[in-house]
C-alpha positions as CSV (number, residue, x, y, z in Angstrom):
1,X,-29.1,4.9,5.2
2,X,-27.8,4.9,1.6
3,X,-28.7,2.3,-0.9
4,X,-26.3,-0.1,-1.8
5,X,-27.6,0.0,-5.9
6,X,-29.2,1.6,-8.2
7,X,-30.7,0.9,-11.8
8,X,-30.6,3.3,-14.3
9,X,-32.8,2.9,-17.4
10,X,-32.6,3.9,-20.9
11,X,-33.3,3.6,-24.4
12,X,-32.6,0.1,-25.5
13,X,-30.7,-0.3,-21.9
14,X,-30.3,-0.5,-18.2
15,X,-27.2,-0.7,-16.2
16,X,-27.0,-1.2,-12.0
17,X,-24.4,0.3,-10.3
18,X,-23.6,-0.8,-6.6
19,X,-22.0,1.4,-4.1
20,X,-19.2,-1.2,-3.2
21,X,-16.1,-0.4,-5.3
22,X,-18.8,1.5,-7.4
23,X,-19.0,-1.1,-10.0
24,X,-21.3,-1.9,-13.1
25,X,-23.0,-4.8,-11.9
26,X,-25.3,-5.4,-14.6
27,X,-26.0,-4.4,-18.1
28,X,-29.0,-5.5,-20.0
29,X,-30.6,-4.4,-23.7
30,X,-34.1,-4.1,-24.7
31,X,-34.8,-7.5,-25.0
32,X,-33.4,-7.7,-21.7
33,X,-30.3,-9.8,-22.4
34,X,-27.7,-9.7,-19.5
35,X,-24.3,-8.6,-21.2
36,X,-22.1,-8.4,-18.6
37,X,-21.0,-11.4,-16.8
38,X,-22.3,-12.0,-13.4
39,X,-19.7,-13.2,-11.0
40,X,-19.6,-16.4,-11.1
41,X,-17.2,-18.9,-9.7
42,X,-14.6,-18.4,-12.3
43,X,-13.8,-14.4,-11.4
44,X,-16.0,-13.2,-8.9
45,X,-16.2,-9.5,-10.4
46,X,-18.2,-7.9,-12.7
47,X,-16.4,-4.5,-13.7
48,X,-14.0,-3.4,-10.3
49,X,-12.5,0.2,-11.3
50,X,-8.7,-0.5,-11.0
51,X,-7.1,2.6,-8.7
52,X,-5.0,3.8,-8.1
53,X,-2.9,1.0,-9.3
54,X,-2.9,-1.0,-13.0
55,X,-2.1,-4.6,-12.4
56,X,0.2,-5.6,-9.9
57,X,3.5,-4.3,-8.4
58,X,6.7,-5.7,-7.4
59,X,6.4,-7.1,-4.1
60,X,2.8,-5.8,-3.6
61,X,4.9,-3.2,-2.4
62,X,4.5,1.3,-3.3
63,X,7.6,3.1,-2.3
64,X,7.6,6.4,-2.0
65,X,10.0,8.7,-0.3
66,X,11.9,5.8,1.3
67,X,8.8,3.9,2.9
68,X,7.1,1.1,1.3
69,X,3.1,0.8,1.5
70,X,1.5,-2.4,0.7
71,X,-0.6,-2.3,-2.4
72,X,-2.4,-5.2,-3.6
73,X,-3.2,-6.0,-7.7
74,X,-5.3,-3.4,-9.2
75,X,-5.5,-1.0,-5.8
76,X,-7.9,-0.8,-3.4
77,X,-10.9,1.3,-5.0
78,X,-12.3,-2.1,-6.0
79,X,-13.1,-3.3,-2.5
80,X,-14.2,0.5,-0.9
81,X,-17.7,1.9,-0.6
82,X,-18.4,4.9,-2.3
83,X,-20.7,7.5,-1.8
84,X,-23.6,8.8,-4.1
85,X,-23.2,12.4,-5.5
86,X,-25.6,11.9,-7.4
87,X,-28.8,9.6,-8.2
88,X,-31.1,10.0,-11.3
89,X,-33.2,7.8,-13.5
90,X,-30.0,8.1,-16.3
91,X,-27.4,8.7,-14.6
92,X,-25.2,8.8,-11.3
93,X,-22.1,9.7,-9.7
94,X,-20.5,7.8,-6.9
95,X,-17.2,9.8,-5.0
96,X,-14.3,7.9,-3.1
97,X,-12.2,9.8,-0.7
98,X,-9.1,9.3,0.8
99,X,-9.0,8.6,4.6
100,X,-7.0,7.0,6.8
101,X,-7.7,3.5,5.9
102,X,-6.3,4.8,2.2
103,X,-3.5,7.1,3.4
104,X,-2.3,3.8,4.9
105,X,-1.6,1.9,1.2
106,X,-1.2,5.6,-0.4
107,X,0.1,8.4,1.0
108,X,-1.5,10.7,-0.9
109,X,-4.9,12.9,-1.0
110,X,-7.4,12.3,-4.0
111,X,-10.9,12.4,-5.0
112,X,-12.3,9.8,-7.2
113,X,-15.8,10.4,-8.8
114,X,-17.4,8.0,-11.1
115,X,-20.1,9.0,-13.6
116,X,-22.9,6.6,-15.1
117,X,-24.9,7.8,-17.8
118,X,-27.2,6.3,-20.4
119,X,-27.5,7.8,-23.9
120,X,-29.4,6.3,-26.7
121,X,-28.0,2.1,-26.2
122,X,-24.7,3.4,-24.5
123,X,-23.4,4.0,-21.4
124,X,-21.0,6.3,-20.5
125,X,-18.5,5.7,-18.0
126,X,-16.2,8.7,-16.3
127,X,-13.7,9.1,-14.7
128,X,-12.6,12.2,-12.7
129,X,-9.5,12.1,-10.2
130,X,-8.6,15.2,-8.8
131,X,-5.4,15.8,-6.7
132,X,-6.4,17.6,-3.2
133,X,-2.9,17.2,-1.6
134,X,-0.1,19.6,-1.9
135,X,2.1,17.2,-3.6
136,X,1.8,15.8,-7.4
137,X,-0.5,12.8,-6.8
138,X,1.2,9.8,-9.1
139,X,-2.1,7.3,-10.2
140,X,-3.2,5.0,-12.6
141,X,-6.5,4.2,-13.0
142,X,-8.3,1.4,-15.4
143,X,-12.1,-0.2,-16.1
144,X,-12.3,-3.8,-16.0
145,X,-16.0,-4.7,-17.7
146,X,-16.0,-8.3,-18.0
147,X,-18.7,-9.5,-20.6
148,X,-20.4,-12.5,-21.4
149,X,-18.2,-15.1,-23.5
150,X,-20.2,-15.9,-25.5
151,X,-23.4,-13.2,-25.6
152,X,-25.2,-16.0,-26.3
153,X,-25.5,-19.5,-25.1
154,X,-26.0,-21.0,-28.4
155,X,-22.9,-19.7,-30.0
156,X,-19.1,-21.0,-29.4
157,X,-16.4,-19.1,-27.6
158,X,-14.4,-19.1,-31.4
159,X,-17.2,-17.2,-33.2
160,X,-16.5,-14.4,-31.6
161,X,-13.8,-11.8,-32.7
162,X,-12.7,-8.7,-31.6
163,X,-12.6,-5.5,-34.5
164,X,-10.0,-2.5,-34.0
165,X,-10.5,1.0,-35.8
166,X,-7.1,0.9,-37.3
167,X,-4.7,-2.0,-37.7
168,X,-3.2,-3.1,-34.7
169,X,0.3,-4.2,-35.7
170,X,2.6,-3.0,-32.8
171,X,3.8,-5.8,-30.4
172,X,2.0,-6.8,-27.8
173,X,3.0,-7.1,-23.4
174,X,2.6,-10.2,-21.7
175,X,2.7,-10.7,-17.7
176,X,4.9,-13.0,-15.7
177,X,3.5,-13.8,-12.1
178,X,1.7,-10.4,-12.4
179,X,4.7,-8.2,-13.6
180,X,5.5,-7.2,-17.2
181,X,7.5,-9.2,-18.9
182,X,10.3,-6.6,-20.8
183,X,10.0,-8.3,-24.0
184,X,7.3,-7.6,-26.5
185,X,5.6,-10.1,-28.3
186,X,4.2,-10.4,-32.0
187,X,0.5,-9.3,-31.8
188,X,-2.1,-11.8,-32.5
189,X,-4.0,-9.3,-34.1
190,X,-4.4,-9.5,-38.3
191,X,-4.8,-6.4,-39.2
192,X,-7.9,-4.6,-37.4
193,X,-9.0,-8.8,-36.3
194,X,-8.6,-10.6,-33.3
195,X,-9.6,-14.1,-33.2
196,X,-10.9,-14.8,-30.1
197,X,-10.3,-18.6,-28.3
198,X,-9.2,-19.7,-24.9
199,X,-5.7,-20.4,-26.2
200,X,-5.3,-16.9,-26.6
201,X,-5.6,-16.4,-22.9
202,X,-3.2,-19.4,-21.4
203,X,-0.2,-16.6,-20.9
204,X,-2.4,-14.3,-19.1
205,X,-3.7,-11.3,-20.4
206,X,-3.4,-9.7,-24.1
207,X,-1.9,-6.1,-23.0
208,X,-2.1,-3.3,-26.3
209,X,0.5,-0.8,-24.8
210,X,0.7,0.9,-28.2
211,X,-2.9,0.7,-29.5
212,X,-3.7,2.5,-32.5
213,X,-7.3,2.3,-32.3
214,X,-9.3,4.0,-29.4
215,X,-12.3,1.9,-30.5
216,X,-13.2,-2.1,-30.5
217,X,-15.8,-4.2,-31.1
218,X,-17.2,-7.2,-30.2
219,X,-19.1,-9.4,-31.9
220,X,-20.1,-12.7,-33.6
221,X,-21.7,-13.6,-37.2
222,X,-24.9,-12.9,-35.6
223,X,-26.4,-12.4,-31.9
224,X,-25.7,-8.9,-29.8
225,X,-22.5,-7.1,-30.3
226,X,-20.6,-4.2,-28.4
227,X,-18.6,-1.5,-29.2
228,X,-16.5,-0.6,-26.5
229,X,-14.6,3.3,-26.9
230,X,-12.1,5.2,-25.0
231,X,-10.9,8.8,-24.2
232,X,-7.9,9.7,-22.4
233,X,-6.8,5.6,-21.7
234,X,-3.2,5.0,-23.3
235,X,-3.1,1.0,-22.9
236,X,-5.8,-1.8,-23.7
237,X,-6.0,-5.2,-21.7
238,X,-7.9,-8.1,-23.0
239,X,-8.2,-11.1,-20.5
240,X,-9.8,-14.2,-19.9
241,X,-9.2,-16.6,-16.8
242,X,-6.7,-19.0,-18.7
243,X,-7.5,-22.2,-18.3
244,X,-11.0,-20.9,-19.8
245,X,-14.0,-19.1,-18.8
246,X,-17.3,-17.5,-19.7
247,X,-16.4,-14.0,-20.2
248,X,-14.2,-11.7,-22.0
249,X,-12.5,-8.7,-20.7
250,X,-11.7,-5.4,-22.6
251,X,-10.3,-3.1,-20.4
252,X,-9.3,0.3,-21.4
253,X,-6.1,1.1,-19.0
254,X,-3.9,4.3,-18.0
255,X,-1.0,2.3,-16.3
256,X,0.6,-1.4,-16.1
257,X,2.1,-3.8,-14.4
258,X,5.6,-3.1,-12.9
259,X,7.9,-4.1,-14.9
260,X,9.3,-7.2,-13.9
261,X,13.3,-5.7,-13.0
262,X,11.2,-2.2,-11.2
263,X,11.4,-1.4,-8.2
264,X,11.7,1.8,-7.4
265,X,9.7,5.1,-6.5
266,X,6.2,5.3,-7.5
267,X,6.1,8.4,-8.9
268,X,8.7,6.7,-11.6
269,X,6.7,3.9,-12.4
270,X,6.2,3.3,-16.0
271,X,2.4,4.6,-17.0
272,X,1.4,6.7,-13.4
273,X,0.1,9.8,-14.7
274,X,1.4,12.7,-12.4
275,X,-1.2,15.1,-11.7
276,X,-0.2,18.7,-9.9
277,X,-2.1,20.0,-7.1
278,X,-5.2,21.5,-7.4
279,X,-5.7,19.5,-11.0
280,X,-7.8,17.0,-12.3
281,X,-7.7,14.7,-14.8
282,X,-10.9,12.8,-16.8
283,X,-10.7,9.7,-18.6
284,X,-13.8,7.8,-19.9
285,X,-15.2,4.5,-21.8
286,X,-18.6,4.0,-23.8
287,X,-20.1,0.9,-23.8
288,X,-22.6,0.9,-27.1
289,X,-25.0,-2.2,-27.9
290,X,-25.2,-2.5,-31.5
């Protein structure tokens, strides 16, 4: 019988990694300090992996070819068990399949592996889908890590902030019932800062569908801080439970939300990357405790 989790340890870190959704359960640095939030009553995730779905779609509904497939927000990769590929002291990889449980909310054939590996205070998150059908396989795919807010217990929500790369002055995308609104908005970011507060979260998530940065971190004035990096993600969300609550998402993204007035085939949807048959795509995140 397969385990259900797994611990990898490193230098400076550890991460667990559980076989349901394969999700980052737990991340933790030398001093042993528990960084990612634990699922409490407020969000009871840690870090689901959003596929093959971004946020939510019109009706909970994916069309394709004249039939409609129900879909729920963020997929259904979140609430499957994978399988280990592999299992090492640093690193693992966990593989989803489709079946006919999946074929049932997505017609289509895939492979989803997810990588885990630790590196010197970092872990490195992959993703590799690979279309195994004989049609282009229309996905998005996101990570969701959810971290403590604050790292600390001692500090307030407000000291923290968030630091981009480059300035982030491109509108923003805000969500109405779970759809994209088709407006932007002015960005709350000042230049590369963004003040963080519970205010910031009361109209749902911060989405960056422009970012200019591939690079963020978190921090305070003192305390643990994380930089969070991204390869082959186009959008950032940033999300809170509004109404407040004691963690902070940064979630590196390749896909949103329908748009609010979509509602048409899939393989149109704004942000689903169209990969041929036979390919493969890789997108990945670090995590890096400074």
């Amino acid at each position: 019988m397969e385990q259900d989790s797994l611990t990898l340890h490193g230098d400076g870190i550890s991460a667990t990694i559980v076989r349901q959704g394969a999700e980052l359960v737990s991340l933790r640095d030398s001093e042993g300090t528990e960084l990612l939030w634990q699922a409490g009553p407020a969000w009871k995730r840690h870090s689901p992996v959003l596929f093959p779905i971004v946020g939510r779609l019109k009706g909970d509904q994916l069309r394709h070819r004249g039939r409609s497939y129900p879909m729920t927000q963020h997929g259904f990769a979140r609430d499957r068990r994978f399988a280990w590929t592999e299992q090492g002291p640093r690193s693992c990889t966990l593989l989803l399949t489709d079946d006919a449980g999946t074929r049932e909310q997505y017609p289509f054939a895939f492979h989803l592996a997810i990588s885990y590996s630790l590196r010197l205070r970092q872990l490195d998150v992959s993703f590799t889908i690979t279309n195994t059908g004989g049609e282009t396989l229309p996905a998005s795919i996101g990570g969701h890590p959810a971290f403590n807010w604050p790292l600390l217990p001692d500090l307030p929500k407000t000291a923290y902030h968030l630091t981009f790369a480059n300035d982030e002055s491109a509108p923003i995308r805000r969500l109405k019932d779970g759809l994209l609104l088709p407006t932007p908005q002015p960005t709350p970011v000042k230049g590369k800062i963004l003040a963080l507060s519970e205010s910031l979260f009361e109209e749902d998530a911060v989405i960056i569908d422009r970012p200019a940065s591939a690079n963020v971190r978190y921090a305070a004035g003192h305390g643990p801080a994380l930089e969070i990096s991204w390869q082959g993600f186009r959008e950032l969300g940033i999300w809170s439970r509004p109404g407040g609550a004691p963690f902070l998402c940064i979630e590196p993204w390749h896909g949103l939300a329908s748009p609010v007035d979509f509602d048409g085939e899939f393989t149109e949807k704004p942000g689903v990357m169209l990969i041929p048959p036979a390919a493969t795509r890789v997108l990945s995140y670090q995590i890096h405790l400074d």
